[in-house]
C-alpha positions as a Markdown table, in Angstrom:
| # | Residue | x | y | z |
|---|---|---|---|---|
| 1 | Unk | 38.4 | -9.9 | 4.0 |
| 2 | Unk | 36.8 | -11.3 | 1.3 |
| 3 | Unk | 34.4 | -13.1 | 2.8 |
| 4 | Unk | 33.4 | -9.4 | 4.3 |
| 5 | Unk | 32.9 | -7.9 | 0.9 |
| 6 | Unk | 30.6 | -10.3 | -0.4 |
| 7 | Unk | 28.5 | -10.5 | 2.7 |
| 8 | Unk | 28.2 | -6.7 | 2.6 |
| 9 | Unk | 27.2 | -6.6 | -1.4 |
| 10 | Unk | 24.9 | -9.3 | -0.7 |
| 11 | Unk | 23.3 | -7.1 | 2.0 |
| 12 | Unk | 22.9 | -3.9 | 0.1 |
| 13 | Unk | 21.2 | -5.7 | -2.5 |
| 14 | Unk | 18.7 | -7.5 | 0.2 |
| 15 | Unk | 18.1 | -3.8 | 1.2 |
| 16 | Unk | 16.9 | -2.8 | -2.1 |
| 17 | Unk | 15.0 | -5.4 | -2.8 |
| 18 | Unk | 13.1 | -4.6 | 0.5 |
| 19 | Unk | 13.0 | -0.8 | -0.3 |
| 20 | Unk | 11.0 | -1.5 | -3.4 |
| 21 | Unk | 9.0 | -4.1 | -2.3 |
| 22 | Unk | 7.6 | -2.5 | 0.9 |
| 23 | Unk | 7.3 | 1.9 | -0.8 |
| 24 | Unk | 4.5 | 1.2 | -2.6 |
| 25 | Unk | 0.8 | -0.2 | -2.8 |
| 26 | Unk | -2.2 | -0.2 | -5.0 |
| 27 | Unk | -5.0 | 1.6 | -3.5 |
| 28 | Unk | -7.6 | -1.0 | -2.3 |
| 29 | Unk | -10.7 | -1.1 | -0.2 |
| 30 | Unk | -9.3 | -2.3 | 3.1 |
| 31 | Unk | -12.2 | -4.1 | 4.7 |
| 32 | Unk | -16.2 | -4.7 | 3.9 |
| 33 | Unk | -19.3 | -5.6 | 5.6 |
| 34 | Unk | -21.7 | -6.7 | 3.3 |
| 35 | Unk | -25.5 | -5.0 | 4.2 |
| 36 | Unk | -28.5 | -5.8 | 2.8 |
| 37 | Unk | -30.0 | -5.1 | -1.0 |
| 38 | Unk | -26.5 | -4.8 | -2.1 |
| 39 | Unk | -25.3 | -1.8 | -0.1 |
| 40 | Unk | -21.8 | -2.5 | 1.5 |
| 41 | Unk | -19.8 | -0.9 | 4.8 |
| 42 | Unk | -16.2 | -0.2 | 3.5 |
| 43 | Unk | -13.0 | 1.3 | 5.4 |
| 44 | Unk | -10.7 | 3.0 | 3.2 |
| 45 | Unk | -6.9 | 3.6 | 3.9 |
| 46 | Unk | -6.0 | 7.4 | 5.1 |
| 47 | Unk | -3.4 | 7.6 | 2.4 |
| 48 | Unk | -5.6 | 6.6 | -0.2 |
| 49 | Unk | -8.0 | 9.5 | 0.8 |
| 50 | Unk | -5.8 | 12.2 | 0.3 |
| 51 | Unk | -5.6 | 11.7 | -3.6 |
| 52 | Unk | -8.7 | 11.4 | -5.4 |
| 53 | Unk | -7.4 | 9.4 | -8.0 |
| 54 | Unk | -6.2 | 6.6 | -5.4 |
| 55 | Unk | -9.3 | 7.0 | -4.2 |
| 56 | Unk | -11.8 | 6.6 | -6.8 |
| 57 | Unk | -9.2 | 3.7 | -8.3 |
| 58 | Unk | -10.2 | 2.0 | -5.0 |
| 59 | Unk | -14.0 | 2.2 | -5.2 |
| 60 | Unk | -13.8 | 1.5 | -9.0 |
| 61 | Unk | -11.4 | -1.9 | -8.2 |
| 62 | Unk | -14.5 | -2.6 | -5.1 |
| 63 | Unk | -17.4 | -2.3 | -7.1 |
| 64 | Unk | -15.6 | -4.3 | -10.2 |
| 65 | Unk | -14.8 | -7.5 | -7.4 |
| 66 | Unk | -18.5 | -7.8 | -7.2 |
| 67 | Unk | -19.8 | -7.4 | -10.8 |
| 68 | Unk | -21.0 | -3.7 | -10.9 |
| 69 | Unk | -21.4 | -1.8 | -13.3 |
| 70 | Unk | -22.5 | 1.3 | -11.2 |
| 71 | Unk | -22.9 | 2.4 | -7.8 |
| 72 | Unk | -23.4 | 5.1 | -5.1 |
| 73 | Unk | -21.4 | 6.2 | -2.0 |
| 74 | Unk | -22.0 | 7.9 | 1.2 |
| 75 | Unk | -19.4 | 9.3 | 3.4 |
| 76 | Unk | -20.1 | 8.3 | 7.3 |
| 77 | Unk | -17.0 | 8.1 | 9.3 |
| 78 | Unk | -13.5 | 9.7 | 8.9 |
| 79 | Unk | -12.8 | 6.6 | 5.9 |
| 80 | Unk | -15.9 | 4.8 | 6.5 |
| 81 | Unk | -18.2 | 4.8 | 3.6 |
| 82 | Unk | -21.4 | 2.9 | 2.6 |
| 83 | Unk | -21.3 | 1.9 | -0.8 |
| 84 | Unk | -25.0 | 0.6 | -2.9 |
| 85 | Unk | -24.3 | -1.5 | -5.7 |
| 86 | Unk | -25.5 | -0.5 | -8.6 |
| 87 | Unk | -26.5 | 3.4 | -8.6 |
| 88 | Unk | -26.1 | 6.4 | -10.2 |
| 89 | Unk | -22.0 | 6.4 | -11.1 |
| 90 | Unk | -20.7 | 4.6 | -13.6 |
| 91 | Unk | -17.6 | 2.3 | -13.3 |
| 92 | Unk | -14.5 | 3.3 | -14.8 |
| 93 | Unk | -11.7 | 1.2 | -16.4 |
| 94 | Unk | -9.3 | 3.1 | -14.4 |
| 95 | Unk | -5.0 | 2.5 | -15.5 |
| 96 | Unk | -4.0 | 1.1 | -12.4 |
| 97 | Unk | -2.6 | 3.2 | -9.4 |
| 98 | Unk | 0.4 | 3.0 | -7.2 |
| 99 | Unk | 0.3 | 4.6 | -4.0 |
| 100 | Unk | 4.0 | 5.6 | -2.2 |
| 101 | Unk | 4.2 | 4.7 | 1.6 |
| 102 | Unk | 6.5 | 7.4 | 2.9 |
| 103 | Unk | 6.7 | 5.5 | 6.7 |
| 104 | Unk | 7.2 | 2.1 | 4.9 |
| 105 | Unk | 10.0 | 3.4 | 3.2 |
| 106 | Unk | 11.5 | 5.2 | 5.8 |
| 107 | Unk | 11.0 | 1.7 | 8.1 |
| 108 | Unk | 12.7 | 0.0 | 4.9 |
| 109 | Unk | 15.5 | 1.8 | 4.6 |
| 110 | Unk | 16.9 | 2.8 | 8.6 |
| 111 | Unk | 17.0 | -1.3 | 9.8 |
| 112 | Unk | 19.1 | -2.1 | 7.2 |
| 113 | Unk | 21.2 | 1.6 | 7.1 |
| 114 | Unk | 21.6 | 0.7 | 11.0 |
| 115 | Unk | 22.3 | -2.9 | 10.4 |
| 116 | Unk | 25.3 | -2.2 | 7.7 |
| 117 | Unk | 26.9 | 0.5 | 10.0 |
| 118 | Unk | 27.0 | -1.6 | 13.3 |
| 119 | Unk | 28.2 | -4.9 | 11.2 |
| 120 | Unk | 30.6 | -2.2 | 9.6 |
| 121 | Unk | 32.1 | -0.6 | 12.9 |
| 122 | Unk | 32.2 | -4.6 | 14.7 |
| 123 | Unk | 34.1 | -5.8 | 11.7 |
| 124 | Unk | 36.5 | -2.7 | 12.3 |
| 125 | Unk | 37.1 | -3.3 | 16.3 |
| 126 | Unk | 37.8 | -6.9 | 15.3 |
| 127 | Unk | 40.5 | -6.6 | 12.3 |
């Protein structure tokens, strides 16, 4: 019985540590294609569209990787952008940005939820 207690405590707390790990993200170009004369084809993350300030931390963090100072950017797809390094806007030192990942959290949270409530009712059938 004892043994049952601790393996369920040690459970919960591998559940939260997942939780948090996996709910939230900084907002980041997600892949590049480097043109020529310093102009670059990015993809940027849904989520990170929807909130400008995720967005713009994520073309600030871009241009910053590769020693810009300024830039340009032209919409083209649905999150396909090309960026030119340098133009017209300035770089920002922007505080840094979390972004929370409703689905990853959701994804976090039932596995284990569902895990603890079938080890739960087993443990029960068996006493």
């Amino acid at each position: 019985m004892k043994e049952y207690r601790v393996m369920k405590k040690f459970i919960c707390i591998l559940c939260m540590v997942s939780i948090f790990a996996s709910c939230t993200s900084v907002p980041q170009v997600r892949t590049s294609w480097s043109q020529k004369d310093g102009k670059y084809d990015v993809t940027i993350d849904r989520d990170y569209l929807e909130d400008p300030a995720e967005f713009k931390y994520a073309v600030n963090s871009f241009v910053k990787e590769r020693g810009g100072s300024s830039y340009n950017i032209e919409k083209y797809g649905p999150n396909d952008f090309y960026i030119e390094i340098p133009g017209e806007i300035p770089v920002e030192d922007l505080p840094k940005v979390r972004h929370f990942h409703v689905g990853k959290t959701i994804s976090a949270i039932l596995p284990p939820l569902i895990g603890i409530t079938l080890i739960t009712i087993i443990a029960g059938l068996f006493r």
